[in-house]
VEXFIDREN-572988 format. One record per atom (N, C-alpha, C): x, y, z; residue number from 1. Coordinates in pm, whole numbers. Each point is the difference from the previous one (the first is absolute). Layout:
REM residues N
+--------+--------+--------+-----+
|   east |  north |     up |   n |
+--------+--------+--------+-----+
|      X |      Y |      Z | NUM |
...
+--------+--------+--------+-----+
***
This chain:
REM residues 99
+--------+--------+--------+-----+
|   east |  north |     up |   n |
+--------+--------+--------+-----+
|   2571 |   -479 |   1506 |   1 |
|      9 |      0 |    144 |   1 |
|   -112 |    -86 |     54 |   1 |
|     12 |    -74 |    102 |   2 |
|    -53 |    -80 |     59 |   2 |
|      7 |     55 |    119 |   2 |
|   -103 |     26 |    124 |   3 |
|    -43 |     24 |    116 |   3 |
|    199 |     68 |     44 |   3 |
|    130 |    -54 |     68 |   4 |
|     86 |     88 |     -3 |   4 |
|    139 |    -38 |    -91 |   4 |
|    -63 |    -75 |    -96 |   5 |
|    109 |    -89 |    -90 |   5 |
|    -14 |     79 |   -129 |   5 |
|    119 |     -9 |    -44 |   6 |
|    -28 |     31 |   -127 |   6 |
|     40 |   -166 |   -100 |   6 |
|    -45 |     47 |    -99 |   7 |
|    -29 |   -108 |    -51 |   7 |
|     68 |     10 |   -181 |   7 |
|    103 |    -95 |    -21 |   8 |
|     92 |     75 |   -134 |   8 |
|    137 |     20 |     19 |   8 |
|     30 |     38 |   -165 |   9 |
|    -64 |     75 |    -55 |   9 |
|     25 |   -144 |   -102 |   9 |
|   -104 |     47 |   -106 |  10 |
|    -82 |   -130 |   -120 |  10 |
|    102 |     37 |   -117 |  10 |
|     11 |    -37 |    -46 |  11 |
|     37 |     32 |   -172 |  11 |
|    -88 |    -36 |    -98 |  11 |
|    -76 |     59 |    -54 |  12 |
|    -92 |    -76 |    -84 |  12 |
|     22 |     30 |   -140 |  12 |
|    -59 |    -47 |   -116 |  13 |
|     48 |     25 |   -153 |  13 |
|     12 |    108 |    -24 |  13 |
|     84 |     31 |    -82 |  14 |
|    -56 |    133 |   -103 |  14 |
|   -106 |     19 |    -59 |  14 |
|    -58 |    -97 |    -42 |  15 |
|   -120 |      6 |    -51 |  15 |
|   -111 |   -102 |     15 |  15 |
|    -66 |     69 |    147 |  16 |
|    -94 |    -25 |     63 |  16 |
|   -113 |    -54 |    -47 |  16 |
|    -67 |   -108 |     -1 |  17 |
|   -107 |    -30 |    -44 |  17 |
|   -100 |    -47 |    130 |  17 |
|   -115 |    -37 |    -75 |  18 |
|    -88 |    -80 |    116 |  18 |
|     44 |   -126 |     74 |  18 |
|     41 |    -89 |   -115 |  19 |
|     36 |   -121 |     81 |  19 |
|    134 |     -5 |     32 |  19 |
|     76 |    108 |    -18 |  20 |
|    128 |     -5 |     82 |  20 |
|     14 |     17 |    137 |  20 |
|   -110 |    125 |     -6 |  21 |
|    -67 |     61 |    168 |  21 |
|    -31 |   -136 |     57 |  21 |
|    -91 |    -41 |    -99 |  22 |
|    -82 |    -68 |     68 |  22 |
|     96 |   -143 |     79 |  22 |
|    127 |    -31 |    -71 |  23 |
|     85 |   -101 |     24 |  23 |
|     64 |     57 |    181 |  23 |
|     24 |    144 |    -59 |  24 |
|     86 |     31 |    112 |  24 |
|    -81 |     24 |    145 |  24 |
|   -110 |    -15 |    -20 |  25 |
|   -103 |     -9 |    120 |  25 |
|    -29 |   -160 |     43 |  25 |
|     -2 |    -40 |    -34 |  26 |
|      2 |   -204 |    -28 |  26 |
|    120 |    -17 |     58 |  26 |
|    135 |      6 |    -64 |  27 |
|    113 |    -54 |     27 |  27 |
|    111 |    107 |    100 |  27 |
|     24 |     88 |    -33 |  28 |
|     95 |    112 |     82 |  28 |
|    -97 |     34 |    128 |  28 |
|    -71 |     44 |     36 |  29 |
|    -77 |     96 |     85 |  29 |
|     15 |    -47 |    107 |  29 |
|    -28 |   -187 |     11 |  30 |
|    -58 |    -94 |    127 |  30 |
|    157 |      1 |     38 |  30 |
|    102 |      0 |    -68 |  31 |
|    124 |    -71 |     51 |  31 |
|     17 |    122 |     57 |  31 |
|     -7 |    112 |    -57 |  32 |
|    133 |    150 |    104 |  32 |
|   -145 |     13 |    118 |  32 |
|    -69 |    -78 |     -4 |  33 |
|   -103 |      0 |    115 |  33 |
|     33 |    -94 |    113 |  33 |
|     61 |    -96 |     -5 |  34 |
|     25 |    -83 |    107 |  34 |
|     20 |     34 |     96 |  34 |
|     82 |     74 |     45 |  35 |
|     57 |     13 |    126 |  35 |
|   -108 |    122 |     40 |  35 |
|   -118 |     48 |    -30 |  36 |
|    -51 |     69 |     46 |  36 |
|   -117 |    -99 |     89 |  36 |
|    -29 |     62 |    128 |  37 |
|    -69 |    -85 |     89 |  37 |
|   -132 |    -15 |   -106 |  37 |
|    -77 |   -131 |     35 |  38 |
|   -101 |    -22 |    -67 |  38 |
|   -141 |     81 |     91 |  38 |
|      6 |     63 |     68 |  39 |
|   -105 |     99 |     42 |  39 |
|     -2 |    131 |   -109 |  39 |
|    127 |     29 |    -49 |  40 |
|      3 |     74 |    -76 |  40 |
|    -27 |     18 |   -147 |  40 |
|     38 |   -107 |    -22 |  41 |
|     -4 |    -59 |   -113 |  41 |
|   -176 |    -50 |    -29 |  41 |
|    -67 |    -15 |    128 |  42 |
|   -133 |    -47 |    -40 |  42 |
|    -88 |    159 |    -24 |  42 |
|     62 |     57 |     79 |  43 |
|    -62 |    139 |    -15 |  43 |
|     41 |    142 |   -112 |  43 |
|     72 |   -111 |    -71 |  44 |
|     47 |    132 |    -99 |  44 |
|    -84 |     44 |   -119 |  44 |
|     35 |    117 |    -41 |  45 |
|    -87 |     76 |    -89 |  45 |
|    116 |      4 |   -143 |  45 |
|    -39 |     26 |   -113 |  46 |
|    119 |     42 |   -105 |  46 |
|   -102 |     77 |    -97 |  46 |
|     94 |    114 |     16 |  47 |
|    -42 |    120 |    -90 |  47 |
|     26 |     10 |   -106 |  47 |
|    -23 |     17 |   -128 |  48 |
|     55 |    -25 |   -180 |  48 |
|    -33 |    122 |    -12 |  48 |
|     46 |    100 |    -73 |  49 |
|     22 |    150 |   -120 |  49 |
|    -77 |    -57 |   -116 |  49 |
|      0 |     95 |   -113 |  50 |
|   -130 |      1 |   -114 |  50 |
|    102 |   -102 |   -108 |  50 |
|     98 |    -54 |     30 |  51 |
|     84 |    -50 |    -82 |  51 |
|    -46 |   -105 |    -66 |  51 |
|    -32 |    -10 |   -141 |  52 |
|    -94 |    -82 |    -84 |  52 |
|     19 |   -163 |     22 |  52 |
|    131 |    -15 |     17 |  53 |
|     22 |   -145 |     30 |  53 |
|    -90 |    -69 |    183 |  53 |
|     44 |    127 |     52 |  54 |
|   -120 |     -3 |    146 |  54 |
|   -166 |    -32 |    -26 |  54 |
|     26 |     41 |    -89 |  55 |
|   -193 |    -36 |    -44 |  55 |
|    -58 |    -87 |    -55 |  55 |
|    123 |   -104 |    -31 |  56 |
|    -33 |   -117 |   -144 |  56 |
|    -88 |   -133 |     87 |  56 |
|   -107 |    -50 |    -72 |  57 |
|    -59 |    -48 |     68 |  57 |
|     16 |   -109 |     48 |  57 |
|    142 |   -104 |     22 |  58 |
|     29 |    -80 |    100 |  58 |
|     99 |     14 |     95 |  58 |
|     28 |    169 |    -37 |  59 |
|     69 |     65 |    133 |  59 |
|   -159 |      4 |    117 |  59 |
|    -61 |     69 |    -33 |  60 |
|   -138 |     46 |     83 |  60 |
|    -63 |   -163 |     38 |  60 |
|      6 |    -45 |   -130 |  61 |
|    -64 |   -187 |     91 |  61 |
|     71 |    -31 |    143 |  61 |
|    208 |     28 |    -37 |  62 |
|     52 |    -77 |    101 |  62 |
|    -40 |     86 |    136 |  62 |
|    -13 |    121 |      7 |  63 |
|     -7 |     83 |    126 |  63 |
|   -166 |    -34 |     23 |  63 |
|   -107 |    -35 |    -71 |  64 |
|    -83 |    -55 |     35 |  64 |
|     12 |   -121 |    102 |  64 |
|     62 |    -82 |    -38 |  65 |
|     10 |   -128 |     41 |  65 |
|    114 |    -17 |    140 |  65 |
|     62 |    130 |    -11 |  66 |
|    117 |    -68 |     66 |  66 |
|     27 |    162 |    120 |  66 |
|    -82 |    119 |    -18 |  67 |
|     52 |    114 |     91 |  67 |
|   -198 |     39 |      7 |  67 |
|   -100 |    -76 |    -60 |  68 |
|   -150 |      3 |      7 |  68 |
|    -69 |    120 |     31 |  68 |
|    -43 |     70 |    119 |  69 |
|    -10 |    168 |    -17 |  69 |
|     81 |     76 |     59 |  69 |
|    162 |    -37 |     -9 |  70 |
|     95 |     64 |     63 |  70 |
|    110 |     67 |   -110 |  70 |
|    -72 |     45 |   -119 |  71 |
|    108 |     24 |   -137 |  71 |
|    -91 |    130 |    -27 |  71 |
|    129 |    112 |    -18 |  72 |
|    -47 |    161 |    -31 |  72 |
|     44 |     29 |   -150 |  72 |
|    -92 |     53 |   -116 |  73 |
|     40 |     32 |   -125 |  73 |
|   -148 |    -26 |    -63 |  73 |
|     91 |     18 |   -142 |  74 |
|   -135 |    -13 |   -110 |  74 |
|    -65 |    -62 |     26 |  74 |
|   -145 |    -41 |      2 |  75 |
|    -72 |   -139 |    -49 |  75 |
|     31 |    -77 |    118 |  75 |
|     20 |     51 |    103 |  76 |
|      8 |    -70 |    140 |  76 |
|   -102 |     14 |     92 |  76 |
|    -15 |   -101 |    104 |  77 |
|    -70 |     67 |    122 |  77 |
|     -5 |    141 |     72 |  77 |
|    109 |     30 |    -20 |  78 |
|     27 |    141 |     58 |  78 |
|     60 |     68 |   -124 |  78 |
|    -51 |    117 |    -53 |  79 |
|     50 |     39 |   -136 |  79 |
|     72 |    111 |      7 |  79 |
|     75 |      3 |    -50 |  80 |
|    105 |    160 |     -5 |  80 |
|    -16 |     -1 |   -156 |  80 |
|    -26 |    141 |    -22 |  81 |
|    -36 |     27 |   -115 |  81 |
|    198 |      5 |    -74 |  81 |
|     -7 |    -23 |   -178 |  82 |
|    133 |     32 |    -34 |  82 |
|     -3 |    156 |      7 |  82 |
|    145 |     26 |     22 |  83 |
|     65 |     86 |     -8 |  83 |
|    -83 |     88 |    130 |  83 |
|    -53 |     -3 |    109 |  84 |
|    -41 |     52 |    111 |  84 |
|    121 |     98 |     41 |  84 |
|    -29 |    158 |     -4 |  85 |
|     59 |     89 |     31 |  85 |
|     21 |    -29 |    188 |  85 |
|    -77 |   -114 |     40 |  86 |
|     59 |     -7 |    150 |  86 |
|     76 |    -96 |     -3 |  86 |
|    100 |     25 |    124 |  87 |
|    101 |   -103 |     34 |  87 |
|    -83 |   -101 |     63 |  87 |
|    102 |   -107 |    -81 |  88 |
|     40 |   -153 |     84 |  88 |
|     -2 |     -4 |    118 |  88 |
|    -84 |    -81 |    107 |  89 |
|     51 |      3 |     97 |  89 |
|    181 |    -37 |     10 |  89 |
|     54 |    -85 |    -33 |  90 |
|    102 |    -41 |    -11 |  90 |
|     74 |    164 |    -49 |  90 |
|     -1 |    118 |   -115 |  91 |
|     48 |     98 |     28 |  91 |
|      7 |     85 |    128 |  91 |
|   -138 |      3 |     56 |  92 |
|      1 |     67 |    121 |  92 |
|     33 |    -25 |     65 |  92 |
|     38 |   -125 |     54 |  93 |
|     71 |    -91 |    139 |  93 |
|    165 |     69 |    -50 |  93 |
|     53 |    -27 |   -131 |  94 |
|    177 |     11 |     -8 |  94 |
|    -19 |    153 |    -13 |  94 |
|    -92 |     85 |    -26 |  95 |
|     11 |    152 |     16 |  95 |
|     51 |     34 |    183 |  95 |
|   -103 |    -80 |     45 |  96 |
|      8 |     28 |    115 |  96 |
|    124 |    -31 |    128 |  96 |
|     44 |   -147 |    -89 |  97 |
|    101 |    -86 |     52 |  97 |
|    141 |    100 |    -53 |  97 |
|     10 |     53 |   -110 |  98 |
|    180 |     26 |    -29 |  98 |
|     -1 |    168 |     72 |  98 |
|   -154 |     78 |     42 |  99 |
|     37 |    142 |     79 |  99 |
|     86 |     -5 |    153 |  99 |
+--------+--------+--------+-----+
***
């Protein structure tokens, strides 16, 4: 989800690696992004889960380089620990959104 867009849905491998992530952040991400206004798009945040391929280290370079201190997860600017018994913001928003 993007500010009131949703954004998707991706198909990604069965078997997830770093530089597959890391492809699908490079190549897929910017395109289902277009049509989102670029105010939004300058201000966005992206949240990653403890998912090992999320952590590989030219996944974390590209969100370095390319989302800088606006990326939530492992080994990030903003860290969510794995497996955090608290919700996602992104859970709590669709908890809140499907009552």
């Amino acid at each position: 989800m993007l500010h009131d867009r949703l954004i998707g849905p991706f198909f990604l491998p069965d078997r997830l690696n770093g530089e597959s992530f890391r492809r699908f952040l490079s190549n897929d991400l910017p395109i289902s992004m277009e049509n989102v206004p670029l105010q939004f798009r300058q201000n966005s945040w992206i949240q990653l889960d403890s998912c090992l391929s999320h952590y590989a280290r030219q996944v974390r370079n590209w969100l370095d380089e390319h989302y800088a201190h606006r990326w939530i997860g492992r080994g990030g600017p903003v860290f969510w620990p794995p497996r955090s018994p608290d919700l996602t913001p992104l859970d709590f928003f669709m908890g809140n959104f499907k009552k």
